[in-house]
C-alpha atoms as one frame of an Amber mdcrd trajectory, in Angstrom:
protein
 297.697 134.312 325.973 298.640 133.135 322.450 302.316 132.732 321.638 303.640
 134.917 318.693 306.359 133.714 316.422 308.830 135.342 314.963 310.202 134.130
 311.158 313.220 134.917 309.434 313.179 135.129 306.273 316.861 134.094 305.204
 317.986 133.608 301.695 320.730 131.665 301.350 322.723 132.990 299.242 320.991
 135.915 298.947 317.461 137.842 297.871 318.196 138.326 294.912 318.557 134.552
 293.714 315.058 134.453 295.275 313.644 137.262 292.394 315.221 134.975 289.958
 313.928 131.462 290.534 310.772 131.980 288.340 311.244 133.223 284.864 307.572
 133.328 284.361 306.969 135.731 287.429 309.666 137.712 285.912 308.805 137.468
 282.103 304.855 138.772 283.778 306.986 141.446 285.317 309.336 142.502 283.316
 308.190 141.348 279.851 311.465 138.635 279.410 312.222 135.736 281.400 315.128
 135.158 282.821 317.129 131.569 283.897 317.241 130.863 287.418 320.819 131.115
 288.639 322.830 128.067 290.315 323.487 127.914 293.748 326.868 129.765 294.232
 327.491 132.284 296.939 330.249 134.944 295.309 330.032 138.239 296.338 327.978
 140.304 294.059 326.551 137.715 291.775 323.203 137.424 291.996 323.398 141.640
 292.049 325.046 141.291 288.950 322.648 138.968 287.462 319.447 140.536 288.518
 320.784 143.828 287.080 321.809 141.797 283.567 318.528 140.442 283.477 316.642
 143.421 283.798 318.759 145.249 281.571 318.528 142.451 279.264 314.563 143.141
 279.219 315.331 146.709 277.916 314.831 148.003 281.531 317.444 150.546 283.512
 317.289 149.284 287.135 317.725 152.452 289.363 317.652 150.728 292.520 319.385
 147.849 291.183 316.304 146.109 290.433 315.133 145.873 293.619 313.086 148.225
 292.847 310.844 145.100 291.076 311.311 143.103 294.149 307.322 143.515 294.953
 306.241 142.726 291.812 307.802 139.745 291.107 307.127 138.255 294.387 303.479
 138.707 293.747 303.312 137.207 290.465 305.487 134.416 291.642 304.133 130.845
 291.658 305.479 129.886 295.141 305.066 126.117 294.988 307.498 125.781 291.975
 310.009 128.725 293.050 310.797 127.162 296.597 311.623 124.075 294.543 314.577
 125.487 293.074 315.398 127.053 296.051 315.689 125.050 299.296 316.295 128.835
 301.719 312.582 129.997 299.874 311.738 126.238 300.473 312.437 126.904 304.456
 310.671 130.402 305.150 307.474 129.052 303.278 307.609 126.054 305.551 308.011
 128.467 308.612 304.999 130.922 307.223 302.967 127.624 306.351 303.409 126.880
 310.091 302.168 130.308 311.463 298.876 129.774 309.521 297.986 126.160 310.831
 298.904 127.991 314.831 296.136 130.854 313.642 293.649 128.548 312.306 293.685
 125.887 315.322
């Protein structure tokens, strides 16, 4: 019987910091780019930033632009997001693991 895995995916500080790591997936997006955020974990920040951002692309977030979440995730290039972040940089490694269990 094969083994299942589970993964966590854990962003460190939080999800949001993930959406903005790659201006280019969120210029595609959201039609403005946006500059990836430092690493500093304050309550609300990287809320507040995704929300400025998207507001800043002439865009009301509803959901507080999670809402884009999807989208920007899809258009991301991967490779040079989880190089800003090392939490993105983890759960890739993790995923990239599954797939070499599947294929062997």
């Amino acid at each position: 019987m094969r083994r299942r895995r589970v993964i966590c995916a854990v962003p460190d500080p939080h999800v949001e910091r993930w959406l903005l790591v790659d201006s280019a997936a969120f210029k595609a997006v959201l039609g403005r780019g946006c500059a990836a955020p430092d690493q500093k974990c304050e309550r609300a920040r990287y809320k507040r930033l995704l929300i400025e951002a998207i507001r800043q692309a002439g865009i009301t977030p509803n959901l507080g632009g999670i809402e884009f979440a999807a989208d920007i995730v899809a258009a991301m290039d991967l490779g040079q997001a989880s190089r800003l972040d090392p939490s993105l940089q983890r759960f890739l490694d993790e995923m990239n693991g599954v797939f070499r269990e599947w294929r062997s």
